[in-house]
C-alpha atoms as an extended CHARMM CRD file, in Angstrom:
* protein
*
        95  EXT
         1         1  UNK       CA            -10.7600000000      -12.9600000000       13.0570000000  PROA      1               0.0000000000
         2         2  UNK       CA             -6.8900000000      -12.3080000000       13.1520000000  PROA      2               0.0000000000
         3         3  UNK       CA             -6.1960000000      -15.4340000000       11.1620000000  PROA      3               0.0000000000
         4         4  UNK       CA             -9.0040000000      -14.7840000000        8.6530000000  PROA      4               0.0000000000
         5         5  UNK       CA             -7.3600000000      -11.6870000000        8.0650000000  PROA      5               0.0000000000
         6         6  UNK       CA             -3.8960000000      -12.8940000000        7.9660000000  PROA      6               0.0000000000
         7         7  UNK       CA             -4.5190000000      -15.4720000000        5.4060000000  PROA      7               0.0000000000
         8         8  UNK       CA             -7.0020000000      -13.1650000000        3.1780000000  PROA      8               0.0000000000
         9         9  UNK       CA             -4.4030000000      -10.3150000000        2.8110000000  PROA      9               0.0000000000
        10        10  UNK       CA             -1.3660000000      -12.3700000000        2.5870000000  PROA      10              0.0000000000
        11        11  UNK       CA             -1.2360000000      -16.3500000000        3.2360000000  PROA      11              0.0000000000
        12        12  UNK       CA             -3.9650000000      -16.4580000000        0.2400000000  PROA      12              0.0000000000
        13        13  UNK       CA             -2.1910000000      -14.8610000000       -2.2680000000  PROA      13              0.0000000000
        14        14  UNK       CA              1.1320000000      -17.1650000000       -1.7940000000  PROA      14              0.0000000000
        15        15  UNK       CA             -1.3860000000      -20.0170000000       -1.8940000000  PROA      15              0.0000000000
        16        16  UNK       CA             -2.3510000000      -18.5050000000       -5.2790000000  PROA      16              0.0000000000
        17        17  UNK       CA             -5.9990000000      -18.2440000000       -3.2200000000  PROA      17              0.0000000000
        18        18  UNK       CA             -8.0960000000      -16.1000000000       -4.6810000000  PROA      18              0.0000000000
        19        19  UNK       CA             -8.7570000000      -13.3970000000       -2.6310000000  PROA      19              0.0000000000
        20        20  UNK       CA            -11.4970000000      -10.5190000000       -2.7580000000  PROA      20              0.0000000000
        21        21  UNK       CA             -9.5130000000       -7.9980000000       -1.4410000000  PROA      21              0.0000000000
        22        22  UNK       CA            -12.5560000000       -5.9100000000       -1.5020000000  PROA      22              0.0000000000
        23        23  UNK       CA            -14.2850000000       -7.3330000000        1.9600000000  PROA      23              0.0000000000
        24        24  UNK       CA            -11.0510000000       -5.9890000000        3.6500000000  PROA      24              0.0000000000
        25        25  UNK       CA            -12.1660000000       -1.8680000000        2.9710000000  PROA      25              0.0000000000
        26        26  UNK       CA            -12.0740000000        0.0020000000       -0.1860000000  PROA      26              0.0000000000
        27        27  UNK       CA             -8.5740000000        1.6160000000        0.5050000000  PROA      27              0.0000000000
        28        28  UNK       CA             -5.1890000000        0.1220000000        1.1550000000  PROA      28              0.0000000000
        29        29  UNK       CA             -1.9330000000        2.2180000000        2.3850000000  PROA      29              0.0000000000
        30        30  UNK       CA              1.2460000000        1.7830000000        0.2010000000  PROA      30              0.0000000000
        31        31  UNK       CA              4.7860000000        2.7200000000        1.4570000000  PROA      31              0.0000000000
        32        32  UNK       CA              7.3490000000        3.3200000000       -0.7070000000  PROA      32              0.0000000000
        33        33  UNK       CA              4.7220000000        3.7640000000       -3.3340000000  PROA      33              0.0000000000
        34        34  UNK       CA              6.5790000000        5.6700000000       -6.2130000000  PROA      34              0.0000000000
        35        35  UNK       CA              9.1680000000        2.7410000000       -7.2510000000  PROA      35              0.0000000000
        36        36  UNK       CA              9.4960000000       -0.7650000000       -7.4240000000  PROA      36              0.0000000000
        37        37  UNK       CA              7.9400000000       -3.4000000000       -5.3690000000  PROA      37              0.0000000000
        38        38  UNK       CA              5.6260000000       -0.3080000000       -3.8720000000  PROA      38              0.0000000000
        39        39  UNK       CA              4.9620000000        0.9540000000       -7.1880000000  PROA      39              0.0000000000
        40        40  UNK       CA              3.9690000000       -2.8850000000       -8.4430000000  PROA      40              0.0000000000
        41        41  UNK       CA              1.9220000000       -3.4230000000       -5.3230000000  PROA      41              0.0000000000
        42        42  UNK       CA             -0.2520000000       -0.3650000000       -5.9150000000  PROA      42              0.0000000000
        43        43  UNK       CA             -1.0820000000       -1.0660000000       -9.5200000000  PROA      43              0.0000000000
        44        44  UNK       CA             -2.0380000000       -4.1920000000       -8.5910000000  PROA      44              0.0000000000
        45        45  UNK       CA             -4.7750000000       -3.1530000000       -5.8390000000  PROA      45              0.0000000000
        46        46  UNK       CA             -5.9970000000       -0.0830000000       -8.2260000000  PROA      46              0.0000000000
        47        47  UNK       CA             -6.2960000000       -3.3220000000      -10.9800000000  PROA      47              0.0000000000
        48        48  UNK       CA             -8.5550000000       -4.8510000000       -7.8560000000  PROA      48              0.0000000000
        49        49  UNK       CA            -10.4930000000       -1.5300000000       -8.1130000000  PROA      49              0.0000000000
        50        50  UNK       CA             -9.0440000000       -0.7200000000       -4.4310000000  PROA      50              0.0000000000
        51        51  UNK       CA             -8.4290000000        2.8870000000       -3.6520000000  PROA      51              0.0000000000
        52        52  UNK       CA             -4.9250000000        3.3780000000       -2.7770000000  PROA      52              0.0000000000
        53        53  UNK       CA             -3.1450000000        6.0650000000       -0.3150000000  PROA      53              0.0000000000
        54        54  UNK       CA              0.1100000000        6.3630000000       -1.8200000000  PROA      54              0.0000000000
        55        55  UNK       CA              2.9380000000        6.9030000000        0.7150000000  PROA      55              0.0000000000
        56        56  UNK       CA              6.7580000000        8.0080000000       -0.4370000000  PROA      56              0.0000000000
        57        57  UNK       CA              9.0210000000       11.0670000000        0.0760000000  PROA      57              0.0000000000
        58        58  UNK       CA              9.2790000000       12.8260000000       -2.9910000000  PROA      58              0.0000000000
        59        59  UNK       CA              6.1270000000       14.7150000000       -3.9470000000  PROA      59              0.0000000000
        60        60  UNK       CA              6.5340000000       14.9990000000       -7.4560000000  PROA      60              0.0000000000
        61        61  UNK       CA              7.1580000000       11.6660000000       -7.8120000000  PROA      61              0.0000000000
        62        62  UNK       CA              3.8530000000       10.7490000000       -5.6630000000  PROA      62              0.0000000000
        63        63  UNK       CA              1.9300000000       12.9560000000       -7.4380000000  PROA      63              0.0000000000
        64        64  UNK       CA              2.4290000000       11.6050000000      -10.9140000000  PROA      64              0.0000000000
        65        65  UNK       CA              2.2120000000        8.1020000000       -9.8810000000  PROA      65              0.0000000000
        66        66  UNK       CA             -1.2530000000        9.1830000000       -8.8130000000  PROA      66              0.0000000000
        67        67  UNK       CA             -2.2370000000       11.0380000000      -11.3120000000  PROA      67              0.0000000000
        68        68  UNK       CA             -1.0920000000        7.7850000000      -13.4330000000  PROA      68              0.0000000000
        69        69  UNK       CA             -2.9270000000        5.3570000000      -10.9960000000  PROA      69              0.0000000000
        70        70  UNK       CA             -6.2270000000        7.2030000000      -11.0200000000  PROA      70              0.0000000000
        71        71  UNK       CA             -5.9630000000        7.4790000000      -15.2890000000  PROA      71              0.0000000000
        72        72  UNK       CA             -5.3850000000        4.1280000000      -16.0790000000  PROA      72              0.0000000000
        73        73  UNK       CA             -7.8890000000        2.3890000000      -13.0560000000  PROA      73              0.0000000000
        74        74  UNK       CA            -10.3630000000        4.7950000000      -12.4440000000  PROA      74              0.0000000000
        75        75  UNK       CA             -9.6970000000        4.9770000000       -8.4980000000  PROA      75              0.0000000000
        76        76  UNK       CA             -9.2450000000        7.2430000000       -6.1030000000  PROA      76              0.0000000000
        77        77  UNK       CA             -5.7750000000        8.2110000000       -4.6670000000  PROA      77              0.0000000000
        78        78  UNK       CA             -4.4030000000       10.0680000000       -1.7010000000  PROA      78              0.0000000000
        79        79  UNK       CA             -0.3600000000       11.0690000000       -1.2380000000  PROA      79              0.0000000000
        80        80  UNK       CA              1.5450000000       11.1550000000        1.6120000000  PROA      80              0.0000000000
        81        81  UNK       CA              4.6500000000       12.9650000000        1.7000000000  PROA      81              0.0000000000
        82        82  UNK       CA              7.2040000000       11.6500000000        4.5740000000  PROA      82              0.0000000000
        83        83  UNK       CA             10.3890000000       14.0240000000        4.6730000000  PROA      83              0.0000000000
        84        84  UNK       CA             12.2580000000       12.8460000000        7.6770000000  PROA      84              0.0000000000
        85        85  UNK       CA             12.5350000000        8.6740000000        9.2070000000  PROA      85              0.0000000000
        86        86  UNK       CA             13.0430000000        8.8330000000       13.2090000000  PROA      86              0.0000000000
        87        87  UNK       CA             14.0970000000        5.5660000000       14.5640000000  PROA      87              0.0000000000
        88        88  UNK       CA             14.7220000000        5.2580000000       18.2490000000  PROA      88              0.0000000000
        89        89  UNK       CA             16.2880000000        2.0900000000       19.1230000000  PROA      89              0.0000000000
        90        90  UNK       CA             16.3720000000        1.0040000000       23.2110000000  PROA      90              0.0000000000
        91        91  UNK       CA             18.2500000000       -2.5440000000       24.1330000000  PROA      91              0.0000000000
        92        92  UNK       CA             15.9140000000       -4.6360000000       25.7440000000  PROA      92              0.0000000000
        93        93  UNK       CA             15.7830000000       -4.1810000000       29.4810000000  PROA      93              0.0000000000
        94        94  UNK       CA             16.8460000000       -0.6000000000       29.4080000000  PROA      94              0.0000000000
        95        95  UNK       CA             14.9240000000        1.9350000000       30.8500000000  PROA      95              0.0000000000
């Protein structure tokens, strides 16, 4: 099952396989979803007919993207705002 997975969402598509992206769920998350690579890789599943939950920090910027995505594909869209990254970092062996 893992490896089914692993190749349909991303072995496949550097195998140019074509893959129905649809049997995996009709929504994928996107991080960083307001720029870029993010930006690019949403488009692309919306293109798939895939809904997308859109995931960035600035609102504005999230919201027009999605407003965007849902005009031009005809899918649904859901924002996520993230204001503040925590990162706790432990050496290995520490307690």
């Amino acid at each position: 099952m893992i490896v089914t997975v692993l190749w349909d969402s991303c072995l496949g598509v550097v195998f140019k396989r074509n893959v129905d992206f649809r049997k995996l769920g009709s929504w994928a998350v996107v991080t960083g979803a307001t720029d870029g690579i993010g930006l690019a890789y949403a488009k692309q599943l919306a293109q798939k007919k895939i809904n997308i939950v859109l995931i960035s920090r600035n609102e504005d910027k999230l919201r027009m993207c999605a407003k965007e995505i849902e005009a031009t594909y005809r899918v649904k869209t859901r924002i996520v705002q993230v204001r503040h990254y925590y990162f706790i970092l432990k050496k290995a062996g520490a307690s």
